[in-house]
SEKOLKE-894326 format. One record per residue: residue number from 1; chain; x, y negated, z of N, C-alpha, C, O in turn. Coordinates in nm, 4 decimals, padded with zeros to 6 digits. Atoms other than C-alpha are relative to their C-alpha. Layout:
<sites>
+-----+--------+----------+----------+----------+----------+----------+----------+----------+----------+----------+----------+----------+----------+
| num | cadena |    neast |   nnorth |      nup |   caeast |  canorth |     caup |    ceast |   cnorth |      cup |    oeast |   onorth |      oup |
+-----+--------+----------+----------+----------+----------+----------+----------+----------+----------+----------+----------+----------+----------+
| NUM |      A |        X |        Y |        Z |        X |        Y |        Z |        X |        Y |        Z |        X |        Y |        Z |
...
+-----+--------+----------+----------+----------+----------+----------+----------+----------+----------+----------+----------+----------+----------+
</sites>
This chain:
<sites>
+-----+--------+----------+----------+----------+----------+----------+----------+----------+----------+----------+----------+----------+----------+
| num | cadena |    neast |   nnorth |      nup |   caeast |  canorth |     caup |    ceast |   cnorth |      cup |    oeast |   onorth |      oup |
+-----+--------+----------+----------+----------+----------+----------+----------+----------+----------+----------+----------+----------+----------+
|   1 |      A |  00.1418 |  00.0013 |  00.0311 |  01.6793 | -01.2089 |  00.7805 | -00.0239 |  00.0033 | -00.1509 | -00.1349 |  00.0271 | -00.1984 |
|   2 |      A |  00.0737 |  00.0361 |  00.1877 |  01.6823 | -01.2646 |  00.3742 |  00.0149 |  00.1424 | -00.0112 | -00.0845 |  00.2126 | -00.0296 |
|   3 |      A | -00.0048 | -00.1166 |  00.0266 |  01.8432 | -00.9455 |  00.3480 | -00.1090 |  00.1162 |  00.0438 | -00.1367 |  00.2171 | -00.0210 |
|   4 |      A |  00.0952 | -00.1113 | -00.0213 |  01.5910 | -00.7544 |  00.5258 | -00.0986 | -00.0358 | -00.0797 | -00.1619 |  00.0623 | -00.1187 |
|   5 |      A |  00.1185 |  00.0590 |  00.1073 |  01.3229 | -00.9821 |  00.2862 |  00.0432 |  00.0893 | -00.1083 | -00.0272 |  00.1676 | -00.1722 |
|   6 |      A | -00.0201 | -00.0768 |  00.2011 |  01.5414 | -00.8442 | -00.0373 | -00.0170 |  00.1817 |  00.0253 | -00.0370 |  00.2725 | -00.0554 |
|   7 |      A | -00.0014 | -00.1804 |  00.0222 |  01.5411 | -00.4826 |  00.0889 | -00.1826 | -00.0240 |  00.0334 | -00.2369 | -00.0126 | -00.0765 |
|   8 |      A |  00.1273 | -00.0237 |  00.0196 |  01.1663 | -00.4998 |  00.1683 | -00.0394 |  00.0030 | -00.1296 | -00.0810 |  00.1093 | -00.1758 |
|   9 |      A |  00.0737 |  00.0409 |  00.1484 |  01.0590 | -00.6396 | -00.1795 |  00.0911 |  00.0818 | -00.0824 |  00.0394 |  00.1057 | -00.1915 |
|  10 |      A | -00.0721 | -00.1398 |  00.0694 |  01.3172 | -00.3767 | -00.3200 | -00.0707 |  00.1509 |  00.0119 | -00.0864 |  00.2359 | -00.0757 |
|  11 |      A |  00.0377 | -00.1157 |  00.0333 |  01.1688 | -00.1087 | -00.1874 | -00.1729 |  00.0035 | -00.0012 | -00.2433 |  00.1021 | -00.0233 |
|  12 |      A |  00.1322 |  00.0316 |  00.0735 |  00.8338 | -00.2316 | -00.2412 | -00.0399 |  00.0141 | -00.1487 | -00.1420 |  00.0697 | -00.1889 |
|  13 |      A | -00.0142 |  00.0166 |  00.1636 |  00.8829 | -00.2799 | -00.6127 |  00.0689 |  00.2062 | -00.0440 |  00.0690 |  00.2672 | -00.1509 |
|  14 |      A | -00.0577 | -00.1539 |  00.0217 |  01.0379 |  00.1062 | -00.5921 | -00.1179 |  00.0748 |  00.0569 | -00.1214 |  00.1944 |  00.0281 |
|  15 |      A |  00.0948 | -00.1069 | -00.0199 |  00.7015 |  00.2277 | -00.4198 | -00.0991 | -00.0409 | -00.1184 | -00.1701 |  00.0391 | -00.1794 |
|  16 |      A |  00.1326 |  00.0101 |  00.1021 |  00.4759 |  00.0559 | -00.6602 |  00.0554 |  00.0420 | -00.1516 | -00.0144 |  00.0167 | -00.2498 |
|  17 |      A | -00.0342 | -00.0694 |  00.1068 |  00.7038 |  00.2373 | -00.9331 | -00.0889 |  00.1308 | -00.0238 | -00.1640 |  00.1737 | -00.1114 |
|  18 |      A |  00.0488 | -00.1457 | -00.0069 |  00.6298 |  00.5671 | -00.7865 | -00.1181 |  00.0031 |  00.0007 | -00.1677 |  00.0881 | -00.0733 |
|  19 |      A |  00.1163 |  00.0001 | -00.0270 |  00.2926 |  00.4756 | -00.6721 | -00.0714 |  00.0001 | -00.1604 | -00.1627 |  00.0797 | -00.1824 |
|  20 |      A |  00.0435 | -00.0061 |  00.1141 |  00.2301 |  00.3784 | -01.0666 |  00.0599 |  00.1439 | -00.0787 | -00.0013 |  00.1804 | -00.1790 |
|  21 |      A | -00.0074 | -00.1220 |  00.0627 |  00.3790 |  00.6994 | -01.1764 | -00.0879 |  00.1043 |  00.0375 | -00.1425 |  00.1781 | -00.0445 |
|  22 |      A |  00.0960 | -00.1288 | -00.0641 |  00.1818 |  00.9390 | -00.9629 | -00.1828 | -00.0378 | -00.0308 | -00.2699 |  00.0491 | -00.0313 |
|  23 |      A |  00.1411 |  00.0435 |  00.0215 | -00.1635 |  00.7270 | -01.0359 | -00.0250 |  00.0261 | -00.1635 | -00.1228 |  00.0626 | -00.2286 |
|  24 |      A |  00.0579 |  00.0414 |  00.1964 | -00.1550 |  00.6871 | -01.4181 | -00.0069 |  00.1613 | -00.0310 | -00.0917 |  00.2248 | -00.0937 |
|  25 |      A |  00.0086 | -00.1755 |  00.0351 | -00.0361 |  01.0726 | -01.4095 | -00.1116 |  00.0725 | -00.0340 | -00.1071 |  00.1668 | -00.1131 |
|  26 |      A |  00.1224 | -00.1239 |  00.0032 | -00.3841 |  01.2256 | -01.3843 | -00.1114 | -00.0807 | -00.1234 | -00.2024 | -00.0194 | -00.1791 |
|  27 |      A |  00.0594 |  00.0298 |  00.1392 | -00.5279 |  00.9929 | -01.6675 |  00.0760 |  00.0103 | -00.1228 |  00.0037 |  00.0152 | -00.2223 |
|  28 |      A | -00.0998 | -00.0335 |  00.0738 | -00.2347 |  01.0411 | -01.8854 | -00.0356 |  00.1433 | -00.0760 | -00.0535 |  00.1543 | -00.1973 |
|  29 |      A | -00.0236 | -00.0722 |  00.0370 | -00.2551 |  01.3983 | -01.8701 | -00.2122 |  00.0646 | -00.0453 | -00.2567 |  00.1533 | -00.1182 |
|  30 |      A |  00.1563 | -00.0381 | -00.0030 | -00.6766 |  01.4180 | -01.8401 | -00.0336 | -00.0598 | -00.1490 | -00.1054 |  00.0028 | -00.2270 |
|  31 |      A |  00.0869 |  00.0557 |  00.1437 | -00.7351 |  01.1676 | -02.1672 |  00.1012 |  00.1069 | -00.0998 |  00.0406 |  00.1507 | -00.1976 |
|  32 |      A | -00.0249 | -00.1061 |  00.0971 | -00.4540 |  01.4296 | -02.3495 | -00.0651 |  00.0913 | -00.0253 | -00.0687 |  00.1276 | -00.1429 |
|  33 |      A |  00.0423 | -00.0916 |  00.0035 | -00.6264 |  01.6738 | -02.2923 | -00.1302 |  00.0293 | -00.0601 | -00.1548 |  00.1140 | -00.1460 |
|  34 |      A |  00.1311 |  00.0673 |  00.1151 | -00.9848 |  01.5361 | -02.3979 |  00.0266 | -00.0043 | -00.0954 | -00.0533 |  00.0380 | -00.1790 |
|  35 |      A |  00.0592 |  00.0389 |  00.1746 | -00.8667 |  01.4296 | -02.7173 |  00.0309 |  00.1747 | -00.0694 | -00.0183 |  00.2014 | -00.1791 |
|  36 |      A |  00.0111 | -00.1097 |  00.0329 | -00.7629 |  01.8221 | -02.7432 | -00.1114 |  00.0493 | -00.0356 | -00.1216 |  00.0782 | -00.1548 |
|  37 |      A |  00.1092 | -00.0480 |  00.0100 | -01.0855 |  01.9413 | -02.7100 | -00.1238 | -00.0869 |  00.0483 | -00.1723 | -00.0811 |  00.1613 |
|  38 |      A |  00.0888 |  00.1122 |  00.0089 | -01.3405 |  01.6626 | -02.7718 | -00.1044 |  00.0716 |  00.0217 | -00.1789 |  00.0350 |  00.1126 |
|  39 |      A |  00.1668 | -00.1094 |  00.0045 | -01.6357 |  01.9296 | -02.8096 | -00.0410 |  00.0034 |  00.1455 | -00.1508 | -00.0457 |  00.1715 |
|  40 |      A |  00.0010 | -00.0430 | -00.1237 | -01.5997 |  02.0308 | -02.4332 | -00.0499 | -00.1110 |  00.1106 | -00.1267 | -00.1032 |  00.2065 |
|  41 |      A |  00.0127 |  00.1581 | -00.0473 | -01.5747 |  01.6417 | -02.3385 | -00.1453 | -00.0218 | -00.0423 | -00.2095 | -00.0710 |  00.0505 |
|  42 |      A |  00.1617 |  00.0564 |  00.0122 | -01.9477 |  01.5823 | -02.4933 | -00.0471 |  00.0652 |  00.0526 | -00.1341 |  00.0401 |  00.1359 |
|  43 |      A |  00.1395 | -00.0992 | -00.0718 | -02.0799 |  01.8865 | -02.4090 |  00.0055 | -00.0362 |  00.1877 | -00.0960 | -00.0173 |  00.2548 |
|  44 |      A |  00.0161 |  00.0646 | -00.1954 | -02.0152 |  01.7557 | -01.9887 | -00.0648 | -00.1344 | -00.0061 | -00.1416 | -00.1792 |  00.0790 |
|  45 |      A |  00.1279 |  00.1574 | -00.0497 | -02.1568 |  01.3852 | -02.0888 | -00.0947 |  00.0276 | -00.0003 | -00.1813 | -00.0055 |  00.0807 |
|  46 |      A |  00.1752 | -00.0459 |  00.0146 | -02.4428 |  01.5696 | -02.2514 | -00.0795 |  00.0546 |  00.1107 | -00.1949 |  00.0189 |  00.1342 |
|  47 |      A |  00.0447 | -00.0490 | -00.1022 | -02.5051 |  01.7565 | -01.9748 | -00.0450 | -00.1232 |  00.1584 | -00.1365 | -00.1176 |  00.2405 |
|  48 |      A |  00.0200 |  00.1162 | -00.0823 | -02.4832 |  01.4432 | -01.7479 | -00.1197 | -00.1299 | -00.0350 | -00.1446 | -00.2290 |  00.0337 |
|  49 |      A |  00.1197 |  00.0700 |  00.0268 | -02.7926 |  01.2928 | -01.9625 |  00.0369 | -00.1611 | -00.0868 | -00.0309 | -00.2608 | -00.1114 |
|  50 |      A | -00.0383 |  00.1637 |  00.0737 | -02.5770 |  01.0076 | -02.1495 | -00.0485 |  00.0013 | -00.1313 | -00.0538 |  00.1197 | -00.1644 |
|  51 |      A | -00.0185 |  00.0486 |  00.1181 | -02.6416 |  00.8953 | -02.4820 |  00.1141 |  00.0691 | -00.0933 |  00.2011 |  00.1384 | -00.0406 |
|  52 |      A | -00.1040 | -00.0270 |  00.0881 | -02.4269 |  00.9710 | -02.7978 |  00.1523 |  00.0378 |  00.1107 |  00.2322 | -00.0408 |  00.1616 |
|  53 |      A | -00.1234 | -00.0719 | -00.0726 | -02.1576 |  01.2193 | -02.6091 |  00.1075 | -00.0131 | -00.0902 |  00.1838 | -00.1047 | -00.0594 |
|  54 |      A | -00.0478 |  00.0135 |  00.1058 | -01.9730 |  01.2534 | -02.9035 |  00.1181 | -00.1457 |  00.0012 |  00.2411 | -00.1496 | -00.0030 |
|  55 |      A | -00.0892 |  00.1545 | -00.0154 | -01.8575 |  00.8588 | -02.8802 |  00.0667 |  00.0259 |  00.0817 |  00.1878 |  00.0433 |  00.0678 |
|  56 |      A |  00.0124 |  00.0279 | -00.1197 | -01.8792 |  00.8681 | -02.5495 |  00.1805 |  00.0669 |  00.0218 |  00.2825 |  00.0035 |  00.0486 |
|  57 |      A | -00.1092 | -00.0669 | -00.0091 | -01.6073 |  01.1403 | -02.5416 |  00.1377 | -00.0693 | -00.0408 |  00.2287 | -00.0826 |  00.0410 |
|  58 |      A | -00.0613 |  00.0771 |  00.0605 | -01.3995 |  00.9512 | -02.7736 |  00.0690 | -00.1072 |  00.0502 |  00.1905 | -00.1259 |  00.0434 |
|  59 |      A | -00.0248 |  00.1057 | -00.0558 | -01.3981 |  00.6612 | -02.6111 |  00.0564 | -00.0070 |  00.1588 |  00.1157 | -00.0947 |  00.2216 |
|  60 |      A | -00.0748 | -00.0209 | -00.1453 | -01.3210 |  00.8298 | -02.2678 |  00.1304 |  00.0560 | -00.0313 |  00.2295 |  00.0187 |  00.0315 |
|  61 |      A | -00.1616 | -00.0203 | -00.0014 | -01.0217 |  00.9945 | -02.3917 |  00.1028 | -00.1055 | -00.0450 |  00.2156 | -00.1163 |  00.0031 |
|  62 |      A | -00.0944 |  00.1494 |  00.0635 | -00.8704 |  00.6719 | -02.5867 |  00.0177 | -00.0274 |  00.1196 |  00.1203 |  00.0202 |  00.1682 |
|  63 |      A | -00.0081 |  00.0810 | -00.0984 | -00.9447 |  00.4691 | -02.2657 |  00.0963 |  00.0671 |  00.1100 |  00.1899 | -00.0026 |  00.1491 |
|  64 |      A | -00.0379 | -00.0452 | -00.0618 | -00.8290 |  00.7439 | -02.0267 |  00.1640 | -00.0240 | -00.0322 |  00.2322 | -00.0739 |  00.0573 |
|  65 |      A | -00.1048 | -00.0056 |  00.0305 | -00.4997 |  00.7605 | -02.2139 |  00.0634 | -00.1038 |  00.0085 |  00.1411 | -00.1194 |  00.1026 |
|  66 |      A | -00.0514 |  00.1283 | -00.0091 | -00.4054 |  00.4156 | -02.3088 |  00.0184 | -00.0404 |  00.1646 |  00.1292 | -00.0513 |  00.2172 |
|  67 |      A |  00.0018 |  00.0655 | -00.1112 | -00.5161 |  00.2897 | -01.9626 |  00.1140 |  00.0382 |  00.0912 |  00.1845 | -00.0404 |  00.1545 |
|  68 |      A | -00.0813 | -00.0560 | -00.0565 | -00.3108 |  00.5466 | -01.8174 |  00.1301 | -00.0508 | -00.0144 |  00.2029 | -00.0832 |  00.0794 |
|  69 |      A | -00.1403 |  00.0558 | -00.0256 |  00.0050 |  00.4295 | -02.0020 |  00.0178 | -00.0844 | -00.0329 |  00.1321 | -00.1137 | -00.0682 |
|  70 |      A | -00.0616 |  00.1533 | -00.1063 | -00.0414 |  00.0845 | -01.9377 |  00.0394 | -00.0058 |  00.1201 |  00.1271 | -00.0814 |  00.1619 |
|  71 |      A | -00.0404 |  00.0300 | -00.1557 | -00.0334 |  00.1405 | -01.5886 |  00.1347 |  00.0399 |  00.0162 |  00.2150 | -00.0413 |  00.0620 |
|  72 |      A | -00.1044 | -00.0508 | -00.0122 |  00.2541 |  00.3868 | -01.6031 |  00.1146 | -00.0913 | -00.0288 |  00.2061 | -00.0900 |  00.0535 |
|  73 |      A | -00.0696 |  00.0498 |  00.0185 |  00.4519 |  00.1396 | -01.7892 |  00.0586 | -00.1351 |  00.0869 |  00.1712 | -00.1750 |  00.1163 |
|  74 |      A |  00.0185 |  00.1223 | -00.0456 |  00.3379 | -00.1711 | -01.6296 | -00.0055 | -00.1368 | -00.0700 |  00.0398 | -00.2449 | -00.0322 |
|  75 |      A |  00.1129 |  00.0921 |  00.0662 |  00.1539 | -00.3685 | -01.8751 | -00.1085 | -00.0451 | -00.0481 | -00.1666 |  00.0153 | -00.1382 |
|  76 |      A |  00.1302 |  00.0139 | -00.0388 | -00.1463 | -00.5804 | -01.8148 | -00.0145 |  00.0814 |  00.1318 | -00.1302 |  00.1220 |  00.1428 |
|  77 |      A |  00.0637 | -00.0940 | -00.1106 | -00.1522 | -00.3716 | -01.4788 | -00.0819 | -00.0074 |  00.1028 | -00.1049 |  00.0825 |  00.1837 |
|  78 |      A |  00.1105 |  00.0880 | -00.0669 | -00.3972 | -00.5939 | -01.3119 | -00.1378 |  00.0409 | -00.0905 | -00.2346 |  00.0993 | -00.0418 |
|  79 |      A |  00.0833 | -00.0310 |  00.0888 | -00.6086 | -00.5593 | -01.6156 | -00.0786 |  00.1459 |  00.0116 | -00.1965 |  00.1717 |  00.0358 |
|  80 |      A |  00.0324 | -00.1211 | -00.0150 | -00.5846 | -00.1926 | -01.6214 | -00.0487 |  00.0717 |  00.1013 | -00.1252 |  00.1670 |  00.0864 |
|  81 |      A |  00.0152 | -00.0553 | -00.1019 | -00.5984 | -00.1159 | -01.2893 | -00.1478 | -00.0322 |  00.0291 | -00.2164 |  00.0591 |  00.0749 |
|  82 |      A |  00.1379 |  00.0275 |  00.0128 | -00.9443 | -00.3048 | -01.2966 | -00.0713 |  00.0995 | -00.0848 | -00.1850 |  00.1326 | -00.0513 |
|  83 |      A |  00.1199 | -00.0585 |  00.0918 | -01.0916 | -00.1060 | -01.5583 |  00.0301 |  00.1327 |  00.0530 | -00.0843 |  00.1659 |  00.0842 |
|  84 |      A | -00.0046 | -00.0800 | -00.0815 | -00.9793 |  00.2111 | -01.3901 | -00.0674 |  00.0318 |  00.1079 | -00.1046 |  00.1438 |  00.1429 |
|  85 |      A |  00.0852 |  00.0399 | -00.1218 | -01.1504 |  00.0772 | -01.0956 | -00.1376 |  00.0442 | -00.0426 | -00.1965 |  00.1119 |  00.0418 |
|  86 |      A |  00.1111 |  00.0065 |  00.0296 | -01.4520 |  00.0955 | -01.2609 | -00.0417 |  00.0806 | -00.1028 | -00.1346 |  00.0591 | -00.1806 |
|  87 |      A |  00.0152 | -00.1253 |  00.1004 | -01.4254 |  00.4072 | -01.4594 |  00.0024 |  00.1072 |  00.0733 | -00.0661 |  00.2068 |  00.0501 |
|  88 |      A |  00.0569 | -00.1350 | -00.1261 | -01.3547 |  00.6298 | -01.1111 | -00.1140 | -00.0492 |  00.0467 | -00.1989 |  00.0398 |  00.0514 |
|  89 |      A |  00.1413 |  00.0350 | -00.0430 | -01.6575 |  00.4202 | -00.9767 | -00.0636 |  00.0809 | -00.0864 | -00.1179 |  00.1802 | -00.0381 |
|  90 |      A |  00.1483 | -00.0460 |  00.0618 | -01.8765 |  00.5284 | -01.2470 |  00.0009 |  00.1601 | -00.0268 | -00.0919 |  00.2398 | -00.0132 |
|  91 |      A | -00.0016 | -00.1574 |  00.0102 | -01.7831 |  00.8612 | -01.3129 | -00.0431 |  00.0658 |  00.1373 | -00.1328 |  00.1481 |  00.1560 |
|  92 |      A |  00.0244 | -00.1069 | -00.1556 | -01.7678 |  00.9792 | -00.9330 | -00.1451 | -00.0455 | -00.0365 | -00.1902 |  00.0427 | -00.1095 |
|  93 |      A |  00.1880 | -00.0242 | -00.0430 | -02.1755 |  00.8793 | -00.9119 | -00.0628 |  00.0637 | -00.1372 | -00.1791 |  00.1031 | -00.1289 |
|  94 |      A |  00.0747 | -00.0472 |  00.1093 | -02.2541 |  01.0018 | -01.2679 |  00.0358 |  00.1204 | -00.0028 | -00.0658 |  00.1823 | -00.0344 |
|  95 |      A | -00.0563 | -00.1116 |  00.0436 | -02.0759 |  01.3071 | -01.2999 |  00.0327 |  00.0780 |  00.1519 |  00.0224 |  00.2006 |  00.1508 |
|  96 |      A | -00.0378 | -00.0936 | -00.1045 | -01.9656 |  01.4104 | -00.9107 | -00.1568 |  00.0226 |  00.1016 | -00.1859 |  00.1209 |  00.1697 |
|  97 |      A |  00.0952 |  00.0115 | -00.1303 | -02.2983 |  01.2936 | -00.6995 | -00.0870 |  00.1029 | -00.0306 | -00.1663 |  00.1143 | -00.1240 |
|  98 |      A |  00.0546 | -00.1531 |  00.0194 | -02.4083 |  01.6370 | -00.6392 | -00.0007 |  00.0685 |  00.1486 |  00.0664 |  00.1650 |  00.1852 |
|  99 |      A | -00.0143 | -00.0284 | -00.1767 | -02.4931 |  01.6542 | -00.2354 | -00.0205 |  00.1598 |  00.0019 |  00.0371 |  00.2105 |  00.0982 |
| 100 |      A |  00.0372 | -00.0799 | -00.0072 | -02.5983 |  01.9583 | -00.2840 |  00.1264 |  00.1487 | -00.0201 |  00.1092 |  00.2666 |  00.0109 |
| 101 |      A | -00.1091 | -00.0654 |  00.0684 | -02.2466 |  02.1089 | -00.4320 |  00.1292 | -00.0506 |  00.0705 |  00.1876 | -00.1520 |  00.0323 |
| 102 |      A | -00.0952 |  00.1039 | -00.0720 | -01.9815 |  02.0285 | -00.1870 |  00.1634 | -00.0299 | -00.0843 |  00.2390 | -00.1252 | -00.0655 |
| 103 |      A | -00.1331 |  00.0255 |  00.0901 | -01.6670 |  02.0886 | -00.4550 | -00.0720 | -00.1513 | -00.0823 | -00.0067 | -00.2554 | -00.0896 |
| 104 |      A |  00.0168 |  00.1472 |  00.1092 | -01.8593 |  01.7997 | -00.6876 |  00.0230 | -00.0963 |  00.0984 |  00.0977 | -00.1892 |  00.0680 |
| 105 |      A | -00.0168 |  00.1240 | -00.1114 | -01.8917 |  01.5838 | -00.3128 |  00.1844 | -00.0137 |  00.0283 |  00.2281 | -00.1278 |  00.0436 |
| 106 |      A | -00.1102 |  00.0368 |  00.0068 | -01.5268 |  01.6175 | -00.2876 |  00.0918 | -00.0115 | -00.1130 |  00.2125 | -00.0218 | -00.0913 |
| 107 |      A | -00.0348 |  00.0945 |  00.1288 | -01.4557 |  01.5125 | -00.6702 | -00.0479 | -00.1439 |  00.0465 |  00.0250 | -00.2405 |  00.0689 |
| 108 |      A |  00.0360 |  00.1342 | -00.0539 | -01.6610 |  01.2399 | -00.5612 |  00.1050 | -00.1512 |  00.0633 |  00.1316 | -00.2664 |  00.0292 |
| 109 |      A | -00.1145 |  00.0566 | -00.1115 | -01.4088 |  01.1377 | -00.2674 |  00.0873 | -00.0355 | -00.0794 |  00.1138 | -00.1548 | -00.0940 |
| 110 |      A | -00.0791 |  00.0099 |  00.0460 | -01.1737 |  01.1993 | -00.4672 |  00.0487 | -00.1250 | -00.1116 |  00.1553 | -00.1852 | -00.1240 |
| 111 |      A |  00.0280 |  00.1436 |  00.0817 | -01.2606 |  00.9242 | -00.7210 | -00.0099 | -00.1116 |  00.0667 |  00.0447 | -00.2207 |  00.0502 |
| 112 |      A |  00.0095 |  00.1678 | -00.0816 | -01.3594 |  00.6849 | -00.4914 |  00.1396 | -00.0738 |  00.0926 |  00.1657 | -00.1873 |  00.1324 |
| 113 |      A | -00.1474 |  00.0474 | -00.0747 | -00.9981 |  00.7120 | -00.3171 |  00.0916 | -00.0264 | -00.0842 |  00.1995 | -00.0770 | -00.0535 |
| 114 |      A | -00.0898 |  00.0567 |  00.0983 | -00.8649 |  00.6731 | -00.6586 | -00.0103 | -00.1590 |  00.0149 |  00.0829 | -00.2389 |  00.0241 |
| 115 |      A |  00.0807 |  00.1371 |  00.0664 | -01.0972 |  00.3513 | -00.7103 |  00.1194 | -00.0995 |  00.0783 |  00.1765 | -00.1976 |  00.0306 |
| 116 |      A | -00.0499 |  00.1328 | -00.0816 | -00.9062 |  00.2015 | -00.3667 |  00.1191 | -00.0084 | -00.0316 |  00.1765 | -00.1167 | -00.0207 |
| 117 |      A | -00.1437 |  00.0336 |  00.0613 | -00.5804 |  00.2673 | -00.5043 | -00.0013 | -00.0607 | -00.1381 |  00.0684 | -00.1621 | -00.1324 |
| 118 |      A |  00.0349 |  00.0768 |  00.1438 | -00.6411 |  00.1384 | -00.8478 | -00.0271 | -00.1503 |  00.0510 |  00.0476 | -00.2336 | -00.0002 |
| 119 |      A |  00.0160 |  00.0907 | -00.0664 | -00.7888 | -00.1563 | -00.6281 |  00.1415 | -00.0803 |  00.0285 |  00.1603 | -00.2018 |  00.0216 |
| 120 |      A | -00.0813 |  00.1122 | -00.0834 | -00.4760 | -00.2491 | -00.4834 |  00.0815 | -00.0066 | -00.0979 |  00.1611 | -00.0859 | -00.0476 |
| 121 |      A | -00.0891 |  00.0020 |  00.1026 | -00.2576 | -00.2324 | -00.8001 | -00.0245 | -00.1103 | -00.0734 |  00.0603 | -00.1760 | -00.1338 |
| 122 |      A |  00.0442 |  00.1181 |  00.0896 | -00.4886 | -00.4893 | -00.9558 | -00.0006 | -00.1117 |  00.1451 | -00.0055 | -00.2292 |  00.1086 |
| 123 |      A | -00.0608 |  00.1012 | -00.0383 | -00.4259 | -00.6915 | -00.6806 |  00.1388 | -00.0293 |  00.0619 |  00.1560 | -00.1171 |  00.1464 |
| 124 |      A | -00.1359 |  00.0020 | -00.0452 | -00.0704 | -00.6566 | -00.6135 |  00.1182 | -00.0067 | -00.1159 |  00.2370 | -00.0342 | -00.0992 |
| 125 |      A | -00.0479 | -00.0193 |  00.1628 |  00.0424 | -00.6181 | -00.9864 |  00.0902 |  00.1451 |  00.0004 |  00.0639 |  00.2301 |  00.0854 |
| 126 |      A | -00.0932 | -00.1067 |  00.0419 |  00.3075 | -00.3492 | -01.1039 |  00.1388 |  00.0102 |  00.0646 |  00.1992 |  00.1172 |  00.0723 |
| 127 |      A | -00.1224 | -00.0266 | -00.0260 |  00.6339 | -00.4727 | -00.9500 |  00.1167 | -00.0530 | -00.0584 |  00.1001 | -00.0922 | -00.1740 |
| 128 |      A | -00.1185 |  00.0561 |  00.0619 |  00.9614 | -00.5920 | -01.0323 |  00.0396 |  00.1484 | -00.1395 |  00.0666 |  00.1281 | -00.2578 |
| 129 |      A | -00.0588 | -00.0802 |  00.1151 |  01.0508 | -00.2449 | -01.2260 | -00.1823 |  00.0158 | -00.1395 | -00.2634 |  00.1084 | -00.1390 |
| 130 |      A |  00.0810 |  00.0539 |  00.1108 |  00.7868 | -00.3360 | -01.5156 | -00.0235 | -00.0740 | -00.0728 | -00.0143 | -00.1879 | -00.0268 |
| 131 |      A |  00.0454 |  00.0861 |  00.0718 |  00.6721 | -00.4878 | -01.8208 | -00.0682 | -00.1702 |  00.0502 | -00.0658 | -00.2857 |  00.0077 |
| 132 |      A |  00.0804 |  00.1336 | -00.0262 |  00.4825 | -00.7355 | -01.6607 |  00.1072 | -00.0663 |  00.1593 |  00.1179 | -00.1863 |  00.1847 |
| 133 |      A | -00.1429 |  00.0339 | -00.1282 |  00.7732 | -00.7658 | -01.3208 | -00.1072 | -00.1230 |  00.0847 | -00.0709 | -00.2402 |  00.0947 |
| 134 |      A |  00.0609 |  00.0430 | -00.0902 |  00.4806 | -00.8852 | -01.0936 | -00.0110 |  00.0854 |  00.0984 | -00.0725 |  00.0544 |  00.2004 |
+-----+--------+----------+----------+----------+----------+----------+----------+----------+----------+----------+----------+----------+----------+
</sites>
């Protein structure tokens, strides 16, 4: 019986590796890409009716990035995974809710199925293979 405990929590700690590699991936490579072309990044907040795009942009690619490789690494990944949480929340209704456009309704989805995985990272932590080895 322990042994089947240590291989569970082994390969538990080996999915929430992969699981943190394949999640952080698409903010990793999305905030690189923002800080490439920042112009492109305001001109979509602007269009979405926000305030100073410009920052805005700025501040989504920093966040996107960093956040990304905290998670990837696995530090703070409770932390991160929270603010993630609440960065696909807000984006999918600001930027996807578009009933009318069914590719934006399935960005939408798509965010919000991030949100529940991001969800469970901040409550499950990162894992034995990580910085933080929760």
């Amino acid at each position: 019986m322990a042994d089947t405990l240590a291989t569970k929590r082994a390969n538990n700690d080996i999915f929430l590796l992969i699981g943190r590699i394949l999640a952080s991936s698409i903010f990793i490579a999305s905030g690189a890409q923002k800080l490439m072309g920042i112009e492109g990044t305001a001109g979509y907040i602007e269009s979405a009716g926000l305030p100073y795009p410009v920052i805005l942009a700025w501040v989504a690619a920093i966040f996107e990035t960093v956040a990304g490789l905290l998670l990837l690494v696995g530090f703070l990944t409770r932390s991160a995974a929270l603010a993630l949480t609440g960065f696909c929340f807000f984006t999918a209704f600001v930027f996807h809710f578009q009933p009318d456009d069914p590719q934006q309704m399935t960005q939408l989805m798509k965010n919000i199925a991030m949100t529940g995985g991001y969800l469970a990272f901040a409550a499950v932590g990162a894992g034995r293979f990580s910085i933080d080895r929760s």
